[in-house]
Backbone and ligand atoms as CSV (ligand in chain L), in Angstrom:
chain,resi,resn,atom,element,x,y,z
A,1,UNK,N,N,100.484,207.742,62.455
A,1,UNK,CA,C,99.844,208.853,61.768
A,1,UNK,C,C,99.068,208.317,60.561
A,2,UNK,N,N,97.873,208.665,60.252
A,2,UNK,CA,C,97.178,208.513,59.026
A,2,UNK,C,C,97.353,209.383,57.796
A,3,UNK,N,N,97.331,207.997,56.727
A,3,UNK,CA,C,97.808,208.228,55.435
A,3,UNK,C,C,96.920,209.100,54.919
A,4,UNK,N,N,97.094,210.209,54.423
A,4,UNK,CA,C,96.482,210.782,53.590
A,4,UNK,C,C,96.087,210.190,52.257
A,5,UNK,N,N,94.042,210.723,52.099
A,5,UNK,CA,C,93.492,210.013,50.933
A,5,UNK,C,C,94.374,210.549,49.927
A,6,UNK,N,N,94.942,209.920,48.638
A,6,UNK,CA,C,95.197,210.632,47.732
A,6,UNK,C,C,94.020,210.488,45.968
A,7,UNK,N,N,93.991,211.805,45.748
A,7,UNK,CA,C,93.290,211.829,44.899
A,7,UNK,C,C,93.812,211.322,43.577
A,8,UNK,N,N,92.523,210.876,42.503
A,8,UNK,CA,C,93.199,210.362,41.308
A,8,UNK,C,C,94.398,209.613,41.135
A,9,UNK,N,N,94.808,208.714,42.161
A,9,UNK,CA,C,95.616,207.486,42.275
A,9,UNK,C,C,94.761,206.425,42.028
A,10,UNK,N,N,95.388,205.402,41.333
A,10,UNK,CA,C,94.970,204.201,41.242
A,10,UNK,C,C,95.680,203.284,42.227
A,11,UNK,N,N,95.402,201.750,42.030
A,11,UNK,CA,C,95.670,201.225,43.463
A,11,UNK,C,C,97.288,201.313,43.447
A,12,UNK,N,N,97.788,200.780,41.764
A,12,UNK,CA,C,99.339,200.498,41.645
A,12,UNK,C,C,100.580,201.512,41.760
A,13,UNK,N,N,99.187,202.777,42.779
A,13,UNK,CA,C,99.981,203.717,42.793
A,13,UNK,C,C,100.458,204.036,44.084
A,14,UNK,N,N,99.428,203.422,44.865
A,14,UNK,CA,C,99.348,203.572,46.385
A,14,UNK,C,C,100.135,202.222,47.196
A,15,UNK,N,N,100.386,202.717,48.133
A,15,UNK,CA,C,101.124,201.486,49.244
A,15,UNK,C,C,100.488,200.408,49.973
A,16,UNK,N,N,99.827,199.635,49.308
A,16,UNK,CA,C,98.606,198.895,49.721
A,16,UNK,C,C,98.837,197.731,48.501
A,17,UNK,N,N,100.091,196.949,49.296
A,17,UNK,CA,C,100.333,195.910,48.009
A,17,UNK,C,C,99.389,194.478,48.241
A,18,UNK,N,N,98.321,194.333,49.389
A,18,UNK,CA,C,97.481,193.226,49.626
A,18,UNK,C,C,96.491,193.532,48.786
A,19,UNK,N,N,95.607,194.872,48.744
A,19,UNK,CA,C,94.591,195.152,48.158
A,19,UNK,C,C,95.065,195.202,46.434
A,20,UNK,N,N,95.958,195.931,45.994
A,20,UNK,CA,C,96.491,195.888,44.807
A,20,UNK,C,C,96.439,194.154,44.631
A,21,UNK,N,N,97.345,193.576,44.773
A,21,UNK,CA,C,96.869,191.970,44.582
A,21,UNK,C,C,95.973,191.424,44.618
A,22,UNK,N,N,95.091,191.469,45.304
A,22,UNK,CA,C,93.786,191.005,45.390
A,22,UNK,C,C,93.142,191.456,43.867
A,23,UNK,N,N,93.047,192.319,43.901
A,23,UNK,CA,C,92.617,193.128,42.646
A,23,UNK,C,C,93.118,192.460,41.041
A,24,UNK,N,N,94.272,192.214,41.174
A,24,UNK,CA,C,95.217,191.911,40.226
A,24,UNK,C,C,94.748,190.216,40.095
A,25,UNK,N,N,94.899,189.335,41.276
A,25,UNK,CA,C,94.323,188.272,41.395
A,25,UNK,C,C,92.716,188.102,40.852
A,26,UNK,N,N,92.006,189.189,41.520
A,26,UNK,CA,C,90.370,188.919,40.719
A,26,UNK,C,C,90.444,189.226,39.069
A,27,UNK,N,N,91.087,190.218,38.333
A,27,UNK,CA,C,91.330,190.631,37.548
A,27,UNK,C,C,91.485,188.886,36.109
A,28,UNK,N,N,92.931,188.167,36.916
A,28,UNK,CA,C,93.336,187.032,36.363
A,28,UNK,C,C,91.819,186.045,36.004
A,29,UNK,N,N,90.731,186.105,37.059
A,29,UNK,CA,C,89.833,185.459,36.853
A,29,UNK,C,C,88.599,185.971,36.053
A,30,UNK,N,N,88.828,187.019,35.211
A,30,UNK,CA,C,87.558,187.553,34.182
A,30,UNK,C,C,88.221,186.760,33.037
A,31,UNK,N,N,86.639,186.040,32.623
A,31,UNK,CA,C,87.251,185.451,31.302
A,31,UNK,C,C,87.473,186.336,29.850
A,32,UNK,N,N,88.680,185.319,29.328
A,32,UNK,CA,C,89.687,186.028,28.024
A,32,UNK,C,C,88.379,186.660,27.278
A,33,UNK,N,N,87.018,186.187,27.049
A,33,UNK,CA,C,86.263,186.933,25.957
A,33,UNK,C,C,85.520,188.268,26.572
A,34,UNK,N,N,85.907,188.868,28.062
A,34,UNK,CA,C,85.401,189.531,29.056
A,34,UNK,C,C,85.935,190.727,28.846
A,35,UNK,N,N,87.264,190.400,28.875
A,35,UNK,CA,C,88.496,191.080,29.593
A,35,UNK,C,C,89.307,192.423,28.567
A,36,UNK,N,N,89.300,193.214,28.950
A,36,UNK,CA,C,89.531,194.564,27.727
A,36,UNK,C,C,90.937,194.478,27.510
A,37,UNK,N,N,91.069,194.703,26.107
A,37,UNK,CA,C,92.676,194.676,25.959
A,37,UNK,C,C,93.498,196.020,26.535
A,38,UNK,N,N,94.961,195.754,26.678
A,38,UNK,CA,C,95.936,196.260,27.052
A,38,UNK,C,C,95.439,197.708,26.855
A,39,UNK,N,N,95.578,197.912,24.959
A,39,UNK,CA,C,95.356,199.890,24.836
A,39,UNK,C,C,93.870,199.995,25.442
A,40,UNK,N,N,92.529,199.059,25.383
A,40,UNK,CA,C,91.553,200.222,26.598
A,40,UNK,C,C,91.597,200.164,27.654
A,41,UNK,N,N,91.888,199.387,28.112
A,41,UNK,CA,C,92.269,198.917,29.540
A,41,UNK,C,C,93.259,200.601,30.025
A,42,UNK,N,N,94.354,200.246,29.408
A,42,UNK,CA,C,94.884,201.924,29.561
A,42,UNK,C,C,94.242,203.318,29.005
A,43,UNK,N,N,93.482,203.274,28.594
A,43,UNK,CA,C,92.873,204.373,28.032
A,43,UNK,C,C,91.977,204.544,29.437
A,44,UNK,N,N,90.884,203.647,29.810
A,44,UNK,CA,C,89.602,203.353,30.520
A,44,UNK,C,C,90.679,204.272,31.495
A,45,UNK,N,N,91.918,203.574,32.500
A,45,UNK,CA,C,92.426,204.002,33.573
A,45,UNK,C,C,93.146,205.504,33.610
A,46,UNK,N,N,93.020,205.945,31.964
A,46,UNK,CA,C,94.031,207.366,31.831
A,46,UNK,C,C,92.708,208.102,32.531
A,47,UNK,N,N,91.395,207.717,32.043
A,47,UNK,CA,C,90.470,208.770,31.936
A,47,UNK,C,C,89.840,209.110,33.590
A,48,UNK,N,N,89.689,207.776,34.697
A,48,UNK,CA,C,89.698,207.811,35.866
A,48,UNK,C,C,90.487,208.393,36.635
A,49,UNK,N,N,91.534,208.478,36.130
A,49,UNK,CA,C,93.264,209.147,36.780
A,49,UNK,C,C,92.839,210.673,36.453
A,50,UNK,N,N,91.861,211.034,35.538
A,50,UNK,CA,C,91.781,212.726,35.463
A,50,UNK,C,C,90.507,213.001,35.966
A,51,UNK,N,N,89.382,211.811,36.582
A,51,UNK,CA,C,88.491,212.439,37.253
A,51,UNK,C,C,88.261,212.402,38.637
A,52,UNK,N,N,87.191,213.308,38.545
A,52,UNK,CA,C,87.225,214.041,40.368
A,52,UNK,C,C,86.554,212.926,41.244
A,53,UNK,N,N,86.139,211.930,40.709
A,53,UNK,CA,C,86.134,210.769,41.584
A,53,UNK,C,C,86.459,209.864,42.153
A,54,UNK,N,N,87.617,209.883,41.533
A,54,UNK,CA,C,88.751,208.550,41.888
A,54,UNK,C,C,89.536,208.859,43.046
A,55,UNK,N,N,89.496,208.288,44.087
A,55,UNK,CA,C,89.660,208.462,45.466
A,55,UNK,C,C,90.857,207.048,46.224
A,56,UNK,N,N,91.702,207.224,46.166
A,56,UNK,CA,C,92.629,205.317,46.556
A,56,UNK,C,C,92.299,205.047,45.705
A,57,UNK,N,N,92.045,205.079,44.444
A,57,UNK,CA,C,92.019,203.798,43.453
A,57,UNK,C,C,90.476,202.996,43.546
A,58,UNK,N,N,89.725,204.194,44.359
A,58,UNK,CA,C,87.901,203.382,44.217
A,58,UNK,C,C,87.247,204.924,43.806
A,59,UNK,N,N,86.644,204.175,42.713
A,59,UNK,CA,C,85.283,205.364,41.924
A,59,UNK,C,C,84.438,205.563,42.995
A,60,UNK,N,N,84.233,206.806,43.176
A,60,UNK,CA,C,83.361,207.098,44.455
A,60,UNK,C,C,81.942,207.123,43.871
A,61,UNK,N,N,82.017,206.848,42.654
A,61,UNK,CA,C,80.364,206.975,41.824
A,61,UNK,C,C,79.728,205.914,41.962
A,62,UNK,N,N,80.404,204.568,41.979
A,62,UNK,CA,C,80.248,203.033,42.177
A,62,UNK,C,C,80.967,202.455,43.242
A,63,UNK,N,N,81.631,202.939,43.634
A,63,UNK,CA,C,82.271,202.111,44.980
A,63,UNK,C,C,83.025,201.102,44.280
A,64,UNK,N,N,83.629,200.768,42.980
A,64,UNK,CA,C,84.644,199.691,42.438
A,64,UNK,C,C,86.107,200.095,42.668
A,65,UNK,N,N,87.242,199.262,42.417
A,65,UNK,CA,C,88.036,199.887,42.265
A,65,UNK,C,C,88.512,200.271,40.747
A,66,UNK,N,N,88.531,200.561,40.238
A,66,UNK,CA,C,88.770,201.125,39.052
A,66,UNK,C,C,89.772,199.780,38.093
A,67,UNK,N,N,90.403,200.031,38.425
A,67,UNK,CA,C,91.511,199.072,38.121
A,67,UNK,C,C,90.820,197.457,37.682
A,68,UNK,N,N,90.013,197.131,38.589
A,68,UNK,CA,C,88.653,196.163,38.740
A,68,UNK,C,C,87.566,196.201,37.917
A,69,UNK,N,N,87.367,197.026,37.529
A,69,UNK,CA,C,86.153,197.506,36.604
A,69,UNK,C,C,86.489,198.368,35.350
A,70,UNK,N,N,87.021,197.867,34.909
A,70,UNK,CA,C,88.152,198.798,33.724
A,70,UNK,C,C,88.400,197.767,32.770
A,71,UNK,N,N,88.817,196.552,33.584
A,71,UNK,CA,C,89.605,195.232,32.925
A,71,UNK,C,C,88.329,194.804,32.276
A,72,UNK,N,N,86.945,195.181,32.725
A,72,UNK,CA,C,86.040,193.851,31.770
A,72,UNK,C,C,85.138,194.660,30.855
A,73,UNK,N,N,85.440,194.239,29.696
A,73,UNK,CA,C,84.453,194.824,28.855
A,73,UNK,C,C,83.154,195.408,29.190
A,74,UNK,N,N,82.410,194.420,29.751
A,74,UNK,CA,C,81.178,194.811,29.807
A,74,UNK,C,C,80.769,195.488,30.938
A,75,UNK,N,N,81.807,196.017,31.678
A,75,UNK,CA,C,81.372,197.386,32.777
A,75,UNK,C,C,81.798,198.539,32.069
A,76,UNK,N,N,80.630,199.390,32.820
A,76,UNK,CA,C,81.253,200.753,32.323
A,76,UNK,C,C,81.185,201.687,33.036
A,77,UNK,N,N,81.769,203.007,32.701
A,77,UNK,CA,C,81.545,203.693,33.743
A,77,UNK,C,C,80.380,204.463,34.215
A,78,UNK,N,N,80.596,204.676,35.437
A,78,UNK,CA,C,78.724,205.131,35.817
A,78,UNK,C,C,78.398,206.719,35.122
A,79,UNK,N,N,79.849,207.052,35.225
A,79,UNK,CA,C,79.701,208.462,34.659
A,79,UNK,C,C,79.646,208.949,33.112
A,80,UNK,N,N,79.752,207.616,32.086
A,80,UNK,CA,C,79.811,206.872,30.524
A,80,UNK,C,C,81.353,208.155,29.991
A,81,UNK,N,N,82.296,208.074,31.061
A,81,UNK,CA,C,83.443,208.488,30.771
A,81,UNK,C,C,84.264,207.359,29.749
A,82,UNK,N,N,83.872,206.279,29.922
A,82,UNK,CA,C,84.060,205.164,28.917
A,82,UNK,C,C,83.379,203.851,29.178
L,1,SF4,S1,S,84.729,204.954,36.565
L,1,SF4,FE1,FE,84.102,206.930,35.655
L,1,SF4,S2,S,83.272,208.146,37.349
L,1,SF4,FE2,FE,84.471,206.477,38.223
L,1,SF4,S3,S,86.529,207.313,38.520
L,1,SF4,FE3,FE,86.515,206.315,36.503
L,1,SF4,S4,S,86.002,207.964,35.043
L,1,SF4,FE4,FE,85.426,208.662,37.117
């Protein structure tokens, strides 16, 4: 039976511990002067978790996964939610 999409989940929320790693693994490789600290990093992901685009843990505005594009400073969001 197929999993239902769930909305406003991120990946570390969903049962998809290859893709979550992967993610987590690319994540390790943005460099330290890149990479957003801990409180925006959680802020960036509170604010995706309350919008109507976040679909599995990928912004349907950009096709990233959130989680992925959250961690580096210099992305932002397409929707300038942060
Ligand atoms: S990156 Fe922006 S548009 Fe995409 S899910 Fe997050 S808040 Fe929404």
């Amino acid at each position: 039976m197929a999993r239902s999409i769930c909305k406003r989940c991120l990946l570390a929320e969903l049962d998809d511990l290859s893709t979550y790693e992967s993610v987590q693994k690319y994540i390790g490789t943005i460099p330290a002067n890149d990479r957003t600290n801990s409180q925006e990093y959680a802020s960036r992901l509170d604010r995706c978790r309350a919008c109507e685009h976040l679909l599995d843990g990928v912004c349907h505005q950009c096709g990233c996964y959130v989680e992925m594009r959250a961690a580096s400073r210099s992305q932002r969001c397409p929707k300038k939610m942060w």
